[in-house]
N, C-alpha and C positions, 0 to 999 in steps of 0.2 A: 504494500500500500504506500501511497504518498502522501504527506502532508505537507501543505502550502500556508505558509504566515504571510502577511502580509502588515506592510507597514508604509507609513509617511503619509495617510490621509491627514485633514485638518480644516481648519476655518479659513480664508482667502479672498481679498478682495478683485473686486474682475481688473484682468488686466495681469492678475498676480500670475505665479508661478509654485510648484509644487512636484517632486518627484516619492511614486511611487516603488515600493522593493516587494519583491514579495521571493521569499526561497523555499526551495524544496528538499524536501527531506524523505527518508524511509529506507525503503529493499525495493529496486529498481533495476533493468537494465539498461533502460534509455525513456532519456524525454525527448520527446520528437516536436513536440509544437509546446510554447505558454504564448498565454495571450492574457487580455484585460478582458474585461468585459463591463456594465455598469447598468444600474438597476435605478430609474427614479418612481419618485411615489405614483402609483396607480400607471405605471408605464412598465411594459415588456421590459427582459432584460436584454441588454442588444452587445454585441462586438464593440468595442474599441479598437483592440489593434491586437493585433501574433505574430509570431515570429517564428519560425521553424530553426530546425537545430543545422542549418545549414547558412541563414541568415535572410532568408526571404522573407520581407516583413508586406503587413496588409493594416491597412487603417480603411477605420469608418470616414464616407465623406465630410460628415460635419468636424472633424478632428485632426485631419491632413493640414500640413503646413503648421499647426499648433505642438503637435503631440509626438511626442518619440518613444518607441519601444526599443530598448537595448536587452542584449542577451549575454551574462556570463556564468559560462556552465551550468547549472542547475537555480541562478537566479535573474528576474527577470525585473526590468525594470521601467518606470512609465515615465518620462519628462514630459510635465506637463506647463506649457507659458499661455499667455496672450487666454487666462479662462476667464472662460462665460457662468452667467448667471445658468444657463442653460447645462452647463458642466457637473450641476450640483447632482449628485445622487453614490448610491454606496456602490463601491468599487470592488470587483470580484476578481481575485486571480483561476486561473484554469488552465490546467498543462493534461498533456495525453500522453501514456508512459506504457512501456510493456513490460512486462516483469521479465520476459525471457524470449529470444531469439522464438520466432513462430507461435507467439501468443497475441491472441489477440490484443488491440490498443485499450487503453485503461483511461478513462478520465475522472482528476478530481477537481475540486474546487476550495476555492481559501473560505474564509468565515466574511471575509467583505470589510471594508473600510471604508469611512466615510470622507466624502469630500464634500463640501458646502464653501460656492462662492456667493459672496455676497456682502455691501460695502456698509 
């Protein structure tokens, strides 16, 4: 199993800036994809951005040009500048891992952290 912590959410005025971390831990063979993801009130939970363990990264359109996902080895991290009030909501790590050569993919998810912009 893997476990995902996550940290650096907080309070933030727009405009501000804020990097998230979030690492993984457990009995693993490989992570192959982490990504963010972000949950606001009474709205789905949607993509923010991933990165696969080879370095191809993907962002949501609303977050492109704002948002950077960085990857090293087992933890994964979110630069976030130039946020919106729109930004505000709790933040989820999720990585897809296999335990063993020819097993199927495994995904977990962190416990989520909060981000709230607003002045």
């Amino acid at each position: 199993q893997v476990q995902l912590v996550e940290s650096g959410g907080g309070l933030v005025q727009p405009g501000g800036s804020l990097r998230l971390s979030c690492a993984a831990s457990g009995s693993f063979f490989s992570i192959n994809v982490m990504g963010w993801y972000r949950q606001a009130p009474g709205k789905q939970r949607e993509l923010v951005a991933r990165i696969a363990s080879g370095g191809i990264t993907n962002y949501a359109d609303s977050v492109k040009g704002r948002f950077t996902i960085s990857r090293a080895k087992n933890t994964v991290y979110l630069q976030m500048n130039s946020l919106k009030p729109e930004d505000t909501a709790i933040y989820y790590c999720n990585a897809d891992w296999r335990k063993a050569i020819g097993l199927p993919t495994m995904s977990s998810w962190g416990q989520g952290t909060q981000v709230t912009v607003s002045s």
